[in-house]
C-alpha positions in Angstrom: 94.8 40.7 361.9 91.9 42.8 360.5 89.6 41.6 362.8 92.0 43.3 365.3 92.0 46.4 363.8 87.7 46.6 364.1 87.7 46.0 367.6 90.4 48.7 368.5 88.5 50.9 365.8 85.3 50.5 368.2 86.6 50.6 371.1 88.6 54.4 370.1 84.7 55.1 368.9 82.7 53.7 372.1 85.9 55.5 374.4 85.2 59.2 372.9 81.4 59.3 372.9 81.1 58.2 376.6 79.5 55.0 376.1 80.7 53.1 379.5 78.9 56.4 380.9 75.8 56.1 379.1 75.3 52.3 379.8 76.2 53.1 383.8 73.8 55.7 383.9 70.8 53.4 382.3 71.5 50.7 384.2 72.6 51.3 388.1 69.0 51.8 389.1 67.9 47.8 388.2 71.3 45.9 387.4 72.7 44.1 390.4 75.5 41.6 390.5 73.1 38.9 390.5 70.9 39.7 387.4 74.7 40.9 385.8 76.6 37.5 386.8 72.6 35.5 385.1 72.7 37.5 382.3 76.7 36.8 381.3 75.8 33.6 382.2 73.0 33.0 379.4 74.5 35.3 377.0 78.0 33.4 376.9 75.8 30.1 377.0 73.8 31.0 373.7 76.9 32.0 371.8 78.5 28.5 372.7 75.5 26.5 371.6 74.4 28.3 369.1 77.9 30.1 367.8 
């Protein structure tokens, strides 16, 4: 249950200081759906092998 209560905590923090804006803005000029859909990809494959 407490780890519940961190991710809602970050989420209220990330939600008032803009941060979905922020990360749009830096990465719109070079992140397609390609490089997006390769890098979920090998991110969620790391955490499984080595998580």
């Amino acid at each position: 249950m407490r780890k519940n209560t961190f991710v809602c905590q970050l989420f209220f923090i990330g939600d008032s200081e803009g941060t979905a804006d922020y990360v749009i803005s830096i990465t719109e000029s070079w992140m397609t759906p390609t490089i997006l859909m390769t890098l979920t990809f090998v991110v969620s494959a790391f955490i499984a092998f080595f998580g």
